[in-house]
GUTILUM-88701 format. One record per residue: z, y, x of N, C-alpha, C, O in turn; residue in one letter; residue number from 1. Coordinates in steps of 0.001 Angstrom, whole numbers, padded with zeros to 6 digits. Example, Ala and Ser with C-alpha at 12.3 -4.5 7.8 and 13.67 -1.06 7.14 Angstrom:
// GUTILUM-88701
- 007800  -005690  013190  007800  -004500  012300  007800  -003300  013200  008465  -003319  014236  A  1
- 007080  -002250  012850  007140  -001060  013670  007870  000030  012900  008039  001138  013409  S  2
// end
This chain:
// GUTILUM-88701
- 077380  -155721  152809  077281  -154632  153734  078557  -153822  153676  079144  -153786  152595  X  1
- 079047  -153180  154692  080255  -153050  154815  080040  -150908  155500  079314  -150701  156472  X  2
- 080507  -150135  155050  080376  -148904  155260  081502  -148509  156288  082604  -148470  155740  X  3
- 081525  -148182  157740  081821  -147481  158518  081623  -145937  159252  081131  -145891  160380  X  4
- 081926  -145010  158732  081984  -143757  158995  079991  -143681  158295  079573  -144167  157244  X  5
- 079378  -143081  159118  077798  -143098  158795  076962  -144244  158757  075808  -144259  158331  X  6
- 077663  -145305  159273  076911  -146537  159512  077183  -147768  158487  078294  -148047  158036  X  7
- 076078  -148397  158221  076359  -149771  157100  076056  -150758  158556  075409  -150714  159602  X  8
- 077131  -151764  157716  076934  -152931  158645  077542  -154038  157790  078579  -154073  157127  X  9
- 076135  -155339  158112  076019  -156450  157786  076221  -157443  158970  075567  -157368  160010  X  10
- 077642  -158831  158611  077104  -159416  159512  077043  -161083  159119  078048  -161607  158639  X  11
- 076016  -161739  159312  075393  -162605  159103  075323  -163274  160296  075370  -162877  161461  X  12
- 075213  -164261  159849  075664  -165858  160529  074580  -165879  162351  074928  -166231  163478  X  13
- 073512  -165432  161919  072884  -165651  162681  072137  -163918  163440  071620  -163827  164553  X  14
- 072278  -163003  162638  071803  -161509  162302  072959  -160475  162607  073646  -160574  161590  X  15
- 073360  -159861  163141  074417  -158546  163087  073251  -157046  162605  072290  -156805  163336  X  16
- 073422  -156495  161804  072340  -155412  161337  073531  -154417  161083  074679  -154575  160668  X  17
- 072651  -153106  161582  073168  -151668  161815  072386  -150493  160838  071178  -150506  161074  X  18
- 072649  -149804  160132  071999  -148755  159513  072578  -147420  159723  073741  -147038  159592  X  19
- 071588  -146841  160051  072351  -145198  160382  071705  -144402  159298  070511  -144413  159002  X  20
- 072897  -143540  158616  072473  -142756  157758  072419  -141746  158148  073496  -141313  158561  X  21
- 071119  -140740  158259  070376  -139584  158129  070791  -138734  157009  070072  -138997  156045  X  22
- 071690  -137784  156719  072235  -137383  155852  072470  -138246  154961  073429  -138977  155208  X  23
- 071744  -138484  153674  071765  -139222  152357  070836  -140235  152796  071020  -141268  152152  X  24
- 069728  -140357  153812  069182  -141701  153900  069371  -142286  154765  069811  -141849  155828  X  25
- 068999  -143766  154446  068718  -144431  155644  067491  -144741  156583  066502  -145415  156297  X  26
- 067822  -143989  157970  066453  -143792  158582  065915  -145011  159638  064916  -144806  160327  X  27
- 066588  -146175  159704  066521  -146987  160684  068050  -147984  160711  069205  -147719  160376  X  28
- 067401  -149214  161278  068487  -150249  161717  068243  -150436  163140  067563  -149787  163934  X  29
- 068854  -151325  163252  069298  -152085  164545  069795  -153359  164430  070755  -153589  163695  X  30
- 069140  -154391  165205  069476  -155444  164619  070266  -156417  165863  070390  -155799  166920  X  31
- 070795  -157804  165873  071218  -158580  167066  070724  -160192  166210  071463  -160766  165410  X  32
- 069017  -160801  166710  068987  -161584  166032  069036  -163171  166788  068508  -163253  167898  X  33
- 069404  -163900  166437  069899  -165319  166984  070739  -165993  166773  071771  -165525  166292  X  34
- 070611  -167436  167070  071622  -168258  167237  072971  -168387  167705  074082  -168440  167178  X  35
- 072362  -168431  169227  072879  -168230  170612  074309  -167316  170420  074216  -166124  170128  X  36
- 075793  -168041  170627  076699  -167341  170819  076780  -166706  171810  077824  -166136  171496  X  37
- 076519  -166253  172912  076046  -165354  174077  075132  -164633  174427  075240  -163691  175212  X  38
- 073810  -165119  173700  072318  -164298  173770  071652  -163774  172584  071064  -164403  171703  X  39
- 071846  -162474  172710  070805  -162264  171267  069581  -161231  171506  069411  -160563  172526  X  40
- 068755  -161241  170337  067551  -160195  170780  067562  -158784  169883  067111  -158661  168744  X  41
- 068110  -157895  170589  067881  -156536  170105  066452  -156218  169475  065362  -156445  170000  X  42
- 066690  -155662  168276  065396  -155290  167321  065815  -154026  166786  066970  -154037  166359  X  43
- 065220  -152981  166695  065474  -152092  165904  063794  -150983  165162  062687  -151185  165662  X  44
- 063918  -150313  164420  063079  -149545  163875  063285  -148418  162802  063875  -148446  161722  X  45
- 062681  -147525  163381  062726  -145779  162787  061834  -145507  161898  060784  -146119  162091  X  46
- 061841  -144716  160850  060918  -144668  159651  061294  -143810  158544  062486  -143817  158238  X  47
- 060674  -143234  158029  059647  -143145  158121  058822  -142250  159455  059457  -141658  160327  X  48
- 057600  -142289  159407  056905  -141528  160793  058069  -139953  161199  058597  -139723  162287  X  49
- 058178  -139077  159875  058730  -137781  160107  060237  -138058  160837  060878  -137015  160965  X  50
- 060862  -139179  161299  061947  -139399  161545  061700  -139692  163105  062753  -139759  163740  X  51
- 060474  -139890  163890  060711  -140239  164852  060477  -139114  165847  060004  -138109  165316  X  52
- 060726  -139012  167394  061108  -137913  168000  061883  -137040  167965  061671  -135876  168302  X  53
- 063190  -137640  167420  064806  -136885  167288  065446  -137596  168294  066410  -136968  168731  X  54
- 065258  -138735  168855  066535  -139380  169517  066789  -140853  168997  067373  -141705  169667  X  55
- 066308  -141043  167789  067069  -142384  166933  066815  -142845  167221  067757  -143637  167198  X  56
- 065678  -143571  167951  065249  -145174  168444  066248  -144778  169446  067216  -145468  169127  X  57
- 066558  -144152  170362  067184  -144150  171330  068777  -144348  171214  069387  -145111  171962  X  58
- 069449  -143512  170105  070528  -143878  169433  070914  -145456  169130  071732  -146104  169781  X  59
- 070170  -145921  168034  070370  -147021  167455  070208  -147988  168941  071292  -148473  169264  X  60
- 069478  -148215  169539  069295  -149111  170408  070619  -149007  171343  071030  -150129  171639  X  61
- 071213  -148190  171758  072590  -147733  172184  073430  -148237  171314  073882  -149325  171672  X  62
- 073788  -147871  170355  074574  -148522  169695  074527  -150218  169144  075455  -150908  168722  X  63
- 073220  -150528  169314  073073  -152237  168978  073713  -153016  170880  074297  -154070  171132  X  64
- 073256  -151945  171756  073973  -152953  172861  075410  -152959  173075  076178  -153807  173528  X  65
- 075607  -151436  172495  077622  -151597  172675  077917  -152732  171566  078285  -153860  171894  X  66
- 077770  -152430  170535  078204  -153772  169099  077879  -155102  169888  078690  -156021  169999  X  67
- 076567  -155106  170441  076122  -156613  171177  077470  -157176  172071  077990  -158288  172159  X  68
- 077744  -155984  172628  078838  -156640  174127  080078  -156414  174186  080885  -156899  174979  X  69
- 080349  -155304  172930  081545  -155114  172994  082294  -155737  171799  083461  -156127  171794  X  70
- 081327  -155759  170700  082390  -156280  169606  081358  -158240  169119  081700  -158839  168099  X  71
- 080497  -158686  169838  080505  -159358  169693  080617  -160381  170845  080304  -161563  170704  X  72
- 081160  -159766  172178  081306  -160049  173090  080115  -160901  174122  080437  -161412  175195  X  73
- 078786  -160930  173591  077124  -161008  173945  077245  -161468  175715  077984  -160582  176145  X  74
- 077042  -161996  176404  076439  -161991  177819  075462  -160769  178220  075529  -159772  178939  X  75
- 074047  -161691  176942  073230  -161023  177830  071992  -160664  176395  071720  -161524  175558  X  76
- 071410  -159298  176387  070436  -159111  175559  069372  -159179  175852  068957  -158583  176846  X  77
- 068782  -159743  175269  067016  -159266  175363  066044  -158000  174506  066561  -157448  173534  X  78
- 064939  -157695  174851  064073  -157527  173601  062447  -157331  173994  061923  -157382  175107  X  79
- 062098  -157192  173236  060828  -156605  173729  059612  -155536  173130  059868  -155173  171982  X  80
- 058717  -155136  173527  058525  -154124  172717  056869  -154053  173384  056646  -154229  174582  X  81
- 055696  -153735  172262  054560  -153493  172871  053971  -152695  173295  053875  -151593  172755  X  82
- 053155  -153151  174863  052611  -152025  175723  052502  -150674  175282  052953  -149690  175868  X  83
- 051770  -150700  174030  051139  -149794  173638  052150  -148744  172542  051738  -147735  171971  X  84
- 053127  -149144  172486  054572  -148109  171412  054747  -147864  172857  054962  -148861  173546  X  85
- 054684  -146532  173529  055386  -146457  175128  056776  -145937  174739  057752  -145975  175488  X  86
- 056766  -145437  173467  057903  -144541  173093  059108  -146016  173124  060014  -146062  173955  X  87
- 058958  -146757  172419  060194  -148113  172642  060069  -148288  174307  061018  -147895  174986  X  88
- 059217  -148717  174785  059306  -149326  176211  059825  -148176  176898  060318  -148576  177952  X  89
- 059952  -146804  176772  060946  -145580  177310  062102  -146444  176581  062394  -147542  177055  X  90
- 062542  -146117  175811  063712  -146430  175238  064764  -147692  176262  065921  -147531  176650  X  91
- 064007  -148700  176437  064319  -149973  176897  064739  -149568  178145  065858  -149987  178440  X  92
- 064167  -148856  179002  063936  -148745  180008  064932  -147569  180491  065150  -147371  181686  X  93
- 065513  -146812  179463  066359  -145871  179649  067961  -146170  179189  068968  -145517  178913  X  94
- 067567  -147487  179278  068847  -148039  178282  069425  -149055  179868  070384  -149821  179774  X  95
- 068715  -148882  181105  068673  -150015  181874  068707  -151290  182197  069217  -151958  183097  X  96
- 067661  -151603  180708  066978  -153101  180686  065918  -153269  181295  064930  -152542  181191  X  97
- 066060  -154612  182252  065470  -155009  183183  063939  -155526  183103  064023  -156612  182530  X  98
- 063076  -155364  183292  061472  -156013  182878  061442  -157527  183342  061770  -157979  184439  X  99
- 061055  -158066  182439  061742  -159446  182580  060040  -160437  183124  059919  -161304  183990  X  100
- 058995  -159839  182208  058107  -160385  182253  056733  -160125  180955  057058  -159194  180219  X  101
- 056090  -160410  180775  055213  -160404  179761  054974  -161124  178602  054641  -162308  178654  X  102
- 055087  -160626  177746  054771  -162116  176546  053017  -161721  175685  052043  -161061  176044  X  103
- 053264  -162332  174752  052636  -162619  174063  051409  -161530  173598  051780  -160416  173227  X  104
- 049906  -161850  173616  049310  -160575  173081  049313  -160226  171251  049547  -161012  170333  X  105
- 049051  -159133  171212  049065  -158509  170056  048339  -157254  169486  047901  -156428  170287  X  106
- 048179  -157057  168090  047600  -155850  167887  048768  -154764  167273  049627  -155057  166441  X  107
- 048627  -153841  167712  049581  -152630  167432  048690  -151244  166823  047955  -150553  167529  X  108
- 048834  -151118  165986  047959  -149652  165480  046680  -149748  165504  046022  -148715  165629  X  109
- 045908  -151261  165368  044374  -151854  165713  044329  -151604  167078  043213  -151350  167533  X  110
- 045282  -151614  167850  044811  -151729  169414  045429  -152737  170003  046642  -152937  169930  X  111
- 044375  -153632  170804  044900  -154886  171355  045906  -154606  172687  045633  -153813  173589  X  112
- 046844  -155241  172629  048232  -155222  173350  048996  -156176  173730  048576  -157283  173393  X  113
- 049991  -156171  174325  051042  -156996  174558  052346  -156763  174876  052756  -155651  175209  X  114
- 053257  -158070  174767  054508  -157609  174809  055195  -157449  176245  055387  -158331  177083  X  115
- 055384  -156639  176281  056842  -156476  177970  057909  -156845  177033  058021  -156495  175858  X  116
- 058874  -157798  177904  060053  -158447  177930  060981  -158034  178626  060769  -158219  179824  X  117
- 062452  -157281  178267  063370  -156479  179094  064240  -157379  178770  064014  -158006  177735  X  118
- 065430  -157685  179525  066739  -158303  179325  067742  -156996  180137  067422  -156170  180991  X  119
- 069274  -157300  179316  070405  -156665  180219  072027  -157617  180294  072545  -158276  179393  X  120
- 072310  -157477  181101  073784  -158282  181010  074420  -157791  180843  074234  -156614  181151  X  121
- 075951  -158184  180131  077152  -157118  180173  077214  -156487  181565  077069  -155297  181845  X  122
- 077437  -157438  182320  077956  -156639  183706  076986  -155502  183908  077541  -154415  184069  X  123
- 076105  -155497  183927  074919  -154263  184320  075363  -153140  183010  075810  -152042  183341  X  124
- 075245  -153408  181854  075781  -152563  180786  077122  -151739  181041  077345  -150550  180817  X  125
- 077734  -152470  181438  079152  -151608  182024  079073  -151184  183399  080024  -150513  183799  X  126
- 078055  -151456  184278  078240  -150349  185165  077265  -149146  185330  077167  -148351  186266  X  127
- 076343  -149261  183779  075055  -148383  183418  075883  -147083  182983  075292  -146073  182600  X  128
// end
């Protein structure tokens, strides 16, 4: 892991991972996970609970698509996030990733759910 101003960063073969430090902690990553030299899937997560409703999911996810397109030069991102977190699917959606489609069901907080699927391209990223 490699320390840049507030941020740790790991990068791995298949993984690019982001950590933002919250004064002395670390409150969340951001991740770019895949194969694919052009496509990867944005992941990120805030934590503990007292950390969320500042901005940081919204932060980190910003900063995983610039690293995505700018320094790993990415096409196109994906991610996805379930129905029922509306707070990520704002996020996605304010980030001007596109609703791609529906995936998979799931349980989230014991409530049955599913996933929305957003994608974005560089080109749309740079004129967002």
């Amino acid at each position: 892991m490699r320390r840049t101003g507030g941020h740790w960063s790991r990068r791995r073969s298949r993984t690019t991972s982001v950590a933002r430090l919250f004064g002395d902690e670390i409150v969340g990553y951001v991740d770019l996970a895949g194969a694919a030299p052009d496509r990867r899937e944005l992941g990120y997560a805030i934590g503990p609970s007292d950390s969320w409703g500042r901005g940081l999911g919204g932060i980190a996810a910003k900063l995983g698509l610039d690293w995505g397109f700018h320094e790993l030069g990415l096409d196109e991102i994906w991610a996805e996030a379930v129905d029922a977190n509306q707070a990520s699917v704002r996020i996605l959606q304010s980030l001007g990733m596109t609703e791609t489609g529906r995936g998979q069901y799931e349980l989230f907080l014991a409530a049955a759910t599913y996933y929305r699927c957003f994608s974005i391209t560089r080109g749309w990223w740079r004129s967002w």
